[in-house]
C-alpha positions as CSV (number, residue, x, y, z in Angstrom):
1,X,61.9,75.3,104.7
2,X,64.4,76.7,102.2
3,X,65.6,80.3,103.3
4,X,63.9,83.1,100.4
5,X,65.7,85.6,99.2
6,X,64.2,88.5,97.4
7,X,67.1,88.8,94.9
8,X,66.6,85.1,94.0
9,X,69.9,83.7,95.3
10,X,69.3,80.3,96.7
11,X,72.0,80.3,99.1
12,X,72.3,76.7,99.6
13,X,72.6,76.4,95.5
14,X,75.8,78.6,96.4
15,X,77.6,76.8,98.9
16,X,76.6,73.4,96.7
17,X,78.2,75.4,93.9
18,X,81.5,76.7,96.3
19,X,82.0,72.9,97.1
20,X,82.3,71.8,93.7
21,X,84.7,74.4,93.0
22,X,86.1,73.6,95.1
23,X,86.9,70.2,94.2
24,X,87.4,71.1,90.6
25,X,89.6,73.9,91.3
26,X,91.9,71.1,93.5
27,X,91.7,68.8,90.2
28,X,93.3,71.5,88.0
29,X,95.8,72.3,90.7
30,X,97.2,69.0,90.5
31,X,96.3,68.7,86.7
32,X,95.9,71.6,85.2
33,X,92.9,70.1,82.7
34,X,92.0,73.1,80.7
35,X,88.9,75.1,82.2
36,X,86.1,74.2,79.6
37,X,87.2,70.4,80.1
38,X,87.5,70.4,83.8
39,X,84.3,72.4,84.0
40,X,82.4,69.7,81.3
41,X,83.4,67.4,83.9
42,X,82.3,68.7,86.9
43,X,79.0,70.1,85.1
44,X,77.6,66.6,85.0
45,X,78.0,65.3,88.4
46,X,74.9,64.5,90.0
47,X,74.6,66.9,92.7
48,X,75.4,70.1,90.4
49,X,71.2,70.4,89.3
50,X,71.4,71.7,92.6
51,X,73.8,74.2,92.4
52,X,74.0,77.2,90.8
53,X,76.1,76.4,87.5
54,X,76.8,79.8,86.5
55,X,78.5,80.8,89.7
56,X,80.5,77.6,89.6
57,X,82.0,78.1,86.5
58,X,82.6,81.8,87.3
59,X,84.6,80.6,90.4
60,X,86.0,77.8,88.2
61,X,86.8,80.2,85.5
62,X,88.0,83.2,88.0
63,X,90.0,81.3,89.6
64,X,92.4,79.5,86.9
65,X,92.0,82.4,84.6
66,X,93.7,84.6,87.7
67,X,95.6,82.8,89.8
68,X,98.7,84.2,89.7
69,X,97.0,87.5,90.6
70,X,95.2,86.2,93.5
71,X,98.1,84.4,94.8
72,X,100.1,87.7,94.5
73,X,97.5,89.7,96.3
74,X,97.2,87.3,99.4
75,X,100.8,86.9,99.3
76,X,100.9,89.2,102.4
77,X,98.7,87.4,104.3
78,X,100.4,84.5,104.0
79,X,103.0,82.7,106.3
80,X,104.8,80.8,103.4
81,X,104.8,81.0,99.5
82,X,101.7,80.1,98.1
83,X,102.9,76.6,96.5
84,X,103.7,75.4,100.2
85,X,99.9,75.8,101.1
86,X,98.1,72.6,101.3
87,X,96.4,71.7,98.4
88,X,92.7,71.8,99.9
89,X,93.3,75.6,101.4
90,X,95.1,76.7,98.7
91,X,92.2,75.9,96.5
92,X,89.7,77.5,99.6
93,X,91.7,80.5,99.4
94,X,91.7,81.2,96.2
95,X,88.3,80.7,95.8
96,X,87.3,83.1,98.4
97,X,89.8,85.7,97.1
98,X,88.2,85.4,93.9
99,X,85.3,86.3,95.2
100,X,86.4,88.7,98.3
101,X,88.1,90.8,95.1
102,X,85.5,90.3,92.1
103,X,82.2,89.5,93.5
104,X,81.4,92.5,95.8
105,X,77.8,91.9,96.1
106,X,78.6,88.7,98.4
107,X,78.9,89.9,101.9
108,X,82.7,88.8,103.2
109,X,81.4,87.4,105.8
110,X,79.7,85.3,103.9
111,X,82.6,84.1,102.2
112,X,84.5,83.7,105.3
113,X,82.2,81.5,106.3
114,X,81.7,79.4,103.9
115,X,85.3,78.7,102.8
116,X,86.3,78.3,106.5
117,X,83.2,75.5,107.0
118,X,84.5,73.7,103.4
119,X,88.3,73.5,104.9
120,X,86.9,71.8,107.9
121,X,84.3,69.5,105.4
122,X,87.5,68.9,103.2
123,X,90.8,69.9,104.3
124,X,93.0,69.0,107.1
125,X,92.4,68.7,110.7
126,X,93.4,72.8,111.6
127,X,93.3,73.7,107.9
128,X,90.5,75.6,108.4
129,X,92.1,78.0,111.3
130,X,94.8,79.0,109.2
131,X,92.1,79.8,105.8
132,X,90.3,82.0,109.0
133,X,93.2,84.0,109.4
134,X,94.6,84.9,106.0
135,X,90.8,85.2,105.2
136,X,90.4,88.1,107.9
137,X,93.4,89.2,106.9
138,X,92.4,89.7,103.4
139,X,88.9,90.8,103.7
140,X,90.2,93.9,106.3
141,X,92.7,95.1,103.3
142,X,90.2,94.2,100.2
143,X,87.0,95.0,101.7
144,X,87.1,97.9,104.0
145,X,84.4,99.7,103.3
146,X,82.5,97.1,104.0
147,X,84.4,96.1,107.4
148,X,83.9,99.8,108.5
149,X,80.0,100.4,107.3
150,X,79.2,97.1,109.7
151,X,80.8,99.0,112.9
């Protein structure tokens, strides 16, 4: 049975829609396709009528429109520049700070969660360890608030 929600947010629809951001965000990293062609792309893939669309392009969109920014703000969580990342948690954590800083009605942990499970689904064999830990990292800076209501 599919969990309900009463704010209508399938959460499954969400993490099929963070996985596919994923994977276009890692295309434009090593392509840079412009947004509205990598996300025509990506839109007609068969498994995105059972994602949330919207909320992948936002991430999509988010996320190449403010990269820069993002990588500047996780810069000191970071052990090494940005670039030196691997590809697959660079992407992860970019995503997640997209949404860790601009989408504050998603609890951080999840986030967290679900860009630490899609670096182990996608990334390399530790990969998602180190996204854990300049995730926590992050969230205790950006979301505090939330971090101290929860204790």
């Amino acid at each position: 049975m599919k969990p309900t929600r009463t704010d209508g947010i399938d959460p499954a629809a969400r993490s099929r829609s963070r996985r596919r951001a994923l994977q276009a965000v890692y295309a434009w990293q090593i392509s840079h396709t412009p947004v509205d062609q990598l996300i025509a792309q990506f839109a007609h893939e068969q498994d995105m009528d059972v994602a949330d669309l919207p909320y992948f392009e936002e991430l999509v969109r988010g996320v190449v429109k403010g990269h820069a920014e993002l990588d500047a703000a996780l810069a000191d969580c970071l052990d090494r520049p940005m670039e030196q990342v691997d590809g697959i948690e660079r992407a992860v954590l970019r995503i997640a700070a997209f949404e860790l800083r601009d989408r504050l009605d998603v609890p951080y942990r999840v986030i967290l969660n679900e860009a630490i499970e899609t670096a182990k689904r996608f990334g390399s064999d530790h990969g998602h360890t180190y996204v854990n830990g300049v995730l926590d990292q992050a969230a205790g800076i950006w979301r505090q608030p939330e971090l101290a209501a929860r204790r």
